[in-house]
RODO-2510 file (C-alpha; in nm, 4 decimals, decimal comma):
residues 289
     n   res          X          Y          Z
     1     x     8,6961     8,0367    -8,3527
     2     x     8,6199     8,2814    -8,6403
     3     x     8,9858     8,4403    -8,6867
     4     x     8,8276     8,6692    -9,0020
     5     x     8,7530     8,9289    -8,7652
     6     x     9,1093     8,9703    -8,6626
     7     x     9,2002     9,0754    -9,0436
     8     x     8,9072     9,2632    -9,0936
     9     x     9,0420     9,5908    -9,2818
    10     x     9,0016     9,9935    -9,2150
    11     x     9,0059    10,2063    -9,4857
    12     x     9,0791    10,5834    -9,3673
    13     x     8,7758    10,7204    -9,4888
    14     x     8,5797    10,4916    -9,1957
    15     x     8,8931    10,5946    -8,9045
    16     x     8,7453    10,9472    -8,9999
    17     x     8,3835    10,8469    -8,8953
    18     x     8,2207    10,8706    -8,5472
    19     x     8,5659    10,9698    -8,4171
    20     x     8,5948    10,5911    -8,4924
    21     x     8,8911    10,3419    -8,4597
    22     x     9,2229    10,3597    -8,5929
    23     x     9,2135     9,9699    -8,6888
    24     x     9,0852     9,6791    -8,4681
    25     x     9,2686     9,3550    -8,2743
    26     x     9,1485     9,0976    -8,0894
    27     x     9,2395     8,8884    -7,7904
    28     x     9,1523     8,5488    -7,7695
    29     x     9,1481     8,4740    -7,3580
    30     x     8,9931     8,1375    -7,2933
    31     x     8,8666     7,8414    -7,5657
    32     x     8,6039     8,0240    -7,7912
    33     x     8,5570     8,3396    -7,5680
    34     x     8,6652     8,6529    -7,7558
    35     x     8,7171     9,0109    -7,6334
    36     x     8,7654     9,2728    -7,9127
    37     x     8,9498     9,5691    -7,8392
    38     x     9,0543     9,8945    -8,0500
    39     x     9,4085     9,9540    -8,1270
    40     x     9,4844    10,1907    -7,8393
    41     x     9,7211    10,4418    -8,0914
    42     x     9,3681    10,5483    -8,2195
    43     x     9,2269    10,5624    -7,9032
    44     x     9,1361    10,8868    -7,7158
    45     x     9,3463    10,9857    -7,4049
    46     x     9,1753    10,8566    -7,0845
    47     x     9,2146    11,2435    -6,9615
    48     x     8,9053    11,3257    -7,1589
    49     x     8,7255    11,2222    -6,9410
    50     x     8,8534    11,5093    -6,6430
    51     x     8,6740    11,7843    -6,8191
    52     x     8,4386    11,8938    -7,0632
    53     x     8,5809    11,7529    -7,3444
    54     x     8,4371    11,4127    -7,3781
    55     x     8,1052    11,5536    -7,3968
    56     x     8,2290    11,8590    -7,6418
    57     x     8,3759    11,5637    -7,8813
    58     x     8,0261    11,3822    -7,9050
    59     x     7,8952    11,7522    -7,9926
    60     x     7,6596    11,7061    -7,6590
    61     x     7,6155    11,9639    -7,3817
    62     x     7,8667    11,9733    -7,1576
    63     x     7,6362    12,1784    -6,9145
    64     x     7,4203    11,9964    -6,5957
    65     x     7,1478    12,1051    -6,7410
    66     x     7,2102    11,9914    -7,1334
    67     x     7,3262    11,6646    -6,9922
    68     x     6,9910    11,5986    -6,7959
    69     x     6,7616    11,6740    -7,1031
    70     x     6,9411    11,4207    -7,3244
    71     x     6,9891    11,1673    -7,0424
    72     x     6,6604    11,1679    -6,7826
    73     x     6,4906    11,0139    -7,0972
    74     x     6,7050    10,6796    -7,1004
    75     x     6,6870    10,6305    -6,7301
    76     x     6,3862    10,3929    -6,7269
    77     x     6,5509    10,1642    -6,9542
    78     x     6,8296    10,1462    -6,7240
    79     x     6,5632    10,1484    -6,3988
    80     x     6,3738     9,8328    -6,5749
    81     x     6,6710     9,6182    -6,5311
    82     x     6,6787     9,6216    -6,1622
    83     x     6,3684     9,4841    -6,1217
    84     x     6,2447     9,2952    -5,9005
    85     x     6,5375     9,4386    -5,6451
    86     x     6,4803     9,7408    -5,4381
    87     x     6,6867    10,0424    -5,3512
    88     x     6,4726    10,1705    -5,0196
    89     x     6,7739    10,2408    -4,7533
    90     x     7,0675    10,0788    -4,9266
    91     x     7,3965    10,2779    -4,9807
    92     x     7,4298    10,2932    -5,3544
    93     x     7,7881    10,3990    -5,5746
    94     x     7,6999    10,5304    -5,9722
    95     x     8,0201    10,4626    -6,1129
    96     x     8,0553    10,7321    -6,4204
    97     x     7,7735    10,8915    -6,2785
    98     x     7,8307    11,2035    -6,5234
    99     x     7,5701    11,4775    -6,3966
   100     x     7,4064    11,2026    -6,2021
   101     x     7,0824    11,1762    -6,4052
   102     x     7,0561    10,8253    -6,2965
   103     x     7,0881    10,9040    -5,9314
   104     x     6,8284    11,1988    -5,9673
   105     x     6,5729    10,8824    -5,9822
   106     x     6,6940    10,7005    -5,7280
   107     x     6,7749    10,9560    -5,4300
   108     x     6,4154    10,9659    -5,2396
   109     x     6,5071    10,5628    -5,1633
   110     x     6,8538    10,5435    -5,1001
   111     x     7,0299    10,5885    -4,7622
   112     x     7,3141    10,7080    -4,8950
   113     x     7,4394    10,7561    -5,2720
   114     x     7,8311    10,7478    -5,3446
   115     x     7,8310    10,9759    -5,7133
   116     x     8,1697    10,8333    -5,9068
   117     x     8,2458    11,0816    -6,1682
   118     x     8,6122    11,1415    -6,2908
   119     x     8,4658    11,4876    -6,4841
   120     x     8,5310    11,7570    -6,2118
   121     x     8,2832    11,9872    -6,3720
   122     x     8,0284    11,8093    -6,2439
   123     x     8,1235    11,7470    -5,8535
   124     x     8,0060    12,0518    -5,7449
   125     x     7,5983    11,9772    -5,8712
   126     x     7,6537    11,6647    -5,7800
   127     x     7,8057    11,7576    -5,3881
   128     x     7,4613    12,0520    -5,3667
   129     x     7,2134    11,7839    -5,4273
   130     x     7,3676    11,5589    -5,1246
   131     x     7,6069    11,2978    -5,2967
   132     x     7,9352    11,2048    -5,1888
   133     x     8,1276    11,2858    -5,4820
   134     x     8,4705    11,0962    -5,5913
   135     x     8,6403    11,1423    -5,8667
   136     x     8,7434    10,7600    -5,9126
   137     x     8,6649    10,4304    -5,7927
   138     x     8,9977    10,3610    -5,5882
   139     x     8,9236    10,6794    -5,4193
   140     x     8,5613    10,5759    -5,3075
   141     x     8,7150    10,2283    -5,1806
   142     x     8,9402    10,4124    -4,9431
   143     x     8,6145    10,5882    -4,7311
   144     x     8,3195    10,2856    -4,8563
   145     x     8,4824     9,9540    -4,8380
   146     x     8,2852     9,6358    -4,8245
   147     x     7,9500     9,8688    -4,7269
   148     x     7,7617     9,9870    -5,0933
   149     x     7,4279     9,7126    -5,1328
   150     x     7,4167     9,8601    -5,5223
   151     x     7,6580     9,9723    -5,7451
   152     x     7,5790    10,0803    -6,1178
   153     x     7,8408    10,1497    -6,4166
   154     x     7,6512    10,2285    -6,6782
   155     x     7,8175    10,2671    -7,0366
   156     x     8,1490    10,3221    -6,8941
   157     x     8,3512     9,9813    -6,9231
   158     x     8,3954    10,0295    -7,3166
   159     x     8,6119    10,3461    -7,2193
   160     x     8,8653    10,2166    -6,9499
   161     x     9,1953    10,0900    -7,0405
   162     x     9,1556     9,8083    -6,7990
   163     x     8,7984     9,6703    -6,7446
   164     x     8,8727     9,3872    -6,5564
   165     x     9,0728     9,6009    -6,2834
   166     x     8,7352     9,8758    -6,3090
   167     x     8,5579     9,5814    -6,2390
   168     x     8,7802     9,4399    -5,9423
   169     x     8,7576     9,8184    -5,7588
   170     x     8,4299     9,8332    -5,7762
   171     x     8,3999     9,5186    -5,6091
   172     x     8,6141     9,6091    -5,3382
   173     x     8,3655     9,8617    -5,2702
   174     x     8,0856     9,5835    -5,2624
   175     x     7,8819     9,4308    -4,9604
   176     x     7,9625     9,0702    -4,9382
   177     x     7,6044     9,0525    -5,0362
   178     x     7,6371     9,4041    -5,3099
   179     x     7,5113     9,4081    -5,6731
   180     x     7,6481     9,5133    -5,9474
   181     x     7,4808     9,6069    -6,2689
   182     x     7,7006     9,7131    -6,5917
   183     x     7,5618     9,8063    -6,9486
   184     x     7,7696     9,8222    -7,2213
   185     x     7,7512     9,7591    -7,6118
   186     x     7,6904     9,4056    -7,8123
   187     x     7,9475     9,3502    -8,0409
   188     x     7,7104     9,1271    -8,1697
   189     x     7,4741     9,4034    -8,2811
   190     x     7,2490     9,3190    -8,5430
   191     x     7,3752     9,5955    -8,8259
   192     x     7,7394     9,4216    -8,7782
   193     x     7,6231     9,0935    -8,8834
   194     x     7,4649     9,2498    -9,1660
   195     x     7,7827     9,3120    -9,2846
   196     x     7,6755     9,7114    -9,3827
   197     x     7,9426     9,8857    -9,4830
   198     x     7,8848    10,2157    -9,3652
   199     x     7,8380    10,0626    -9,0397
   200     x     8,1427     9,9978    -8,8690
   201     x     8,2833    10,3194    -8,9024
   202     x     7,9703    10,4372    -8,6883
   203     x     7,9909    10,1473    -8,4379
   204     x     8,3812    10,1486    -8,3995
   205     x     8,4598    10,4654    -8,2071
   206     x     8,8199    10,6193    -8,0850
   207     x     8,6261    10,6632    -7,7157
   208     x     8,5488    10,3128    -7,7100
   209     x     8,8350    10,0017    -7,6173
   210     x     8,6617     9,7434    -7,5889
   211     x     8,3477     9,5622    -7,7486
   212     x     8,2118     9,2986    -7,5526
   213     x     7,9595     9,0338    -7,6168
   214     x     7,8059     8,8120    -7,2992
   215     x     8,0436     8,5121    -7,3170
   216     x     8,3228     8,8024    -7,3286
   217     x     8,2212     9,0016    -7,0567
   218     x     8,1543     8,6729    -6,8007
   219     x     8,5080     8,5644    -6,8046
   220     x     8,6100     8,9363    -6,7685
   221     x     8,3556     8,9416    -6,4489
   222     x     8,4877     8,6563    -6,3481
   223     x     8,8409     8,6578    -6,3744
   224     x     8,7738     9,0268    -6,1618
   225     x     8,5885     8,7945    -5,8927
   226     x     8,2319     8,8643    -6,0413
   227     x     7,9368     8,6277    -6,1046
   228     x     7,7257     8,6864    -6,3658
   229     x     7,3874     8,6541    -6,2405
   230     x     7,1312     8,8222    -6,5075
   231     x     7,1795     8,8945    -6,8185
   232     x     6,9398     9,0665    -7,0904
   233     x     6,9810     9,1927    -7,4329
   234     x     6,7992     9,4953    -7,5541
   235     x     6,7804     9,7061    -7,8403
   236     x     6,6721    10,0502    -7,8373
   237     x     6,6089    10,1659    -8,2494
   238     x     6,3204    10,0295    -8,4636
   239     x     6,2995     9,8806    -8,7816
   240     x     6,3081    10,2214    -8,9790
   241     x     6,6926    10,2424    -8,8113
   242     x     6,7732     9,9475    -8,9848
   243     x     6,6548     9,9813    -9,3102
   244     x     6,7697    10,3788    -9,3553
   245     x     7,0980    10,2413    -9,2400
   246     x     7,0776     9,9328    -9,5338
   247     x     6,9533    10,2371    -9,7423
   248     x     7,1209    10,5039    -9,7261
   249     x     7,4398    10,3927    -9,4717
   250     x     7,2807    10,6528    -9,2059
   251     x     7,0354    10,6635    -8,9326
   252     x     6,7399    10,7715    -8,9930
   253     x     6,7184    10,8818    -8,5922
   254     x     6,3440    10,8919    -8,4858
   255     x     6,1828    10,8738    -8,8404
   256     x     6,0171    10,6308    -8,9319
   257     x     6,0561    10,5377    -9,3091
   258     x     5,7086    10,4828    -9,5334
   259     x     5,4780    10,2137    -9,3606
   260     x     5,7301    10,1458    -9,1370
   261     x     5,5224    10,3855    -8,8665
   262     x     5,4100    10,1074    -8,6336
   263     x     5,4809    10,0194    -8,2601
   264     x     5,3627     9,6920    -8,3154
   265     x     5,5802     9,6437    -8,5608
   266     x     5,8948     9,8064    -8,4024
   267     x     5,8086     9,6017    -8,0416
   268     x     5,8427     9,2670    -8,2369
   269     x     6,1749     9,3568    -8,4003
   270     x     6,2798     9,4920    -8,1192
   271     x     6,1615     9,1682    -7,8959
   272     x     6,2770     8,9081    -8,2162
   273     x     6,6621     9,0865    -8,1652
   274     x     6,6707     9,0980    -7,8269
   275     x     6,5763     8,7396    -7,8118
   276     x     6,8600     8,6023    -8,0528
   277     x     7,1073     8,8032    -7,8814
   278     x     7,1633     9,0903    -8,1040
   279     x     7,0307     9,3878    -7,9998
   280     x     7,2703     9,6789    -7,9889
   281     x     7,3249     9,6980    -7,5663
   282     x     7,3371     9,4491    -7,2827
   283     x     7,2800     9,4576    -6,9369
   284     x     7,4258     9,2475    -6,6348
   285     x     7,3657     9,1706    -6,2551
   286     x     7,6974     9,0648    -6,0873
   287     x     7,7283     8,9924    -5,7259
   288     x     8,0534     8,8449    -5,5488
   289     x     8,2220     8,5254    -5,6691
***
């Protein structure tokens, strides 16, 4: 078990970065299986997340219609990863639905669609385009029990201050026969093995509790009465991310650096990443243990 990480220092130039993390600590639940969380004195208030302000700290709009320019674009990546199930007539719960980008996609299939969001800002949208709105998962449980056939929690498990009871409500919501699919980031991304300084103060962020890797988020799924069923690593920036980062400790965002301008070349790193388990995301398809 590599115990380095658990002294790993924070200087306060990098607690200034990204909103990042006021210092790091790890618990060690079972053998080899880590799960790394934030120290929660440097961790945002989970009230944020009631209003605009979670949105006005990433400097993102905080509007409907700001939030569906910046988010209909990632909504394939997310659709991808249900494949090969389908959605046609199922009752389906978003948990952290936000302005409900994701379930903009998916309403012409579903029976019904529960929208989770704990931001009331958004329930009224959300309520005029036909979605039962709840402001948190307990509070779904109480009127959907046992009935949703999908439920989806994108990039929202980092945040909580308990995942593994997140996980265990959403599962009371669950079918016997329900899905689950969760994304979340790899703390296994390949720019922290890299060991780039700049990095960490970019990766480590004061919105963020928990960094999970797969072996770390199974026993969490499972100790919440979750089997891991699928599981896929992806990573979403090409090869000029890397190097500007190695470069000039920044992203370089959508530029590509000189000769670096190919998809070709981008797919493979991409693919090469993803298949040693280090892309910057992962993605996972629970069902009921």
């Amino acid at each position: 078990m590599n115990r380095e990480l658990l002294e790993q220092p924070f200087s306060p130039e990098q607690i200034k970065q990204r909103q990042g993390s006021f210092g790091q600590t790890l618990d060690y639940v079972s053998g080899h299986t880590v799960i790394e969380r934030l120290n929660e004195a440097g961790c945002k208030n989970m009230d944020i997340y009631e209003t605009e302000a979670y949105r006005r700290l990433l400097k993102e709009p905080d509007d409907v219609d700001g939030f569906m320019a910046g988010h209909d674009v990632i909504q394939l990546r997310n659709l991808i990863f249900l494949w090969p199930e389908s959605l046609r007539s199922k009752v389906i719960v978003d948990i952290g639905c936000a302005a409900g980008s994701f379930l903009d996609h998916i309403s012409g299939l579903a029976h019904k669609i529960i929208a989770v969001e704990p931001c009331k800002a958004y329930h009224n949208a959300l309520s005029e385009r036909g979605y039962q709105v709840y402001a948190f998962t307990n509070e779904a449980a109480g009127d959907w029990a046992g009935e949703c056939d999908f439920a989806f929690c994108f990039s929202v498990i980092e945040h909580v201050e308990n995942p593994r009871a997140l996980l265990e409500e959403i599962r009371s919501l669950m079918d016997p026969k329900g899905k689950l699919i969760v994304s979340t980031p790899n703390r296994r991304d390949i720019m922290m093995a890299l060991k780039t300084p700049e990095y960490p103060r970019f990766f480590y962020r004061t919105v963020h509790r928990w960094y999970f890797d797969v072996e770390s988020f199974k026993y969490c799924a499972e100790a919440a009465g979750h089997r891991v069923i699928e599981s896929q690593c992806v990573h979403r920036f090409g090869l000029s991310n890397a190097m500007a980062w190695m470069r000039d400790g920044r992203p370089a965002g959508a530029t590509f650096l000189p000769h670096l301008d190919s998809s070709l070349l981008d797919n493979f790193w991409k693919g090469y990443l993803e298949s040693k388990g280090v892309g910057d995301y992962l993605y996972f398809k629970l069902e009921k243990r």
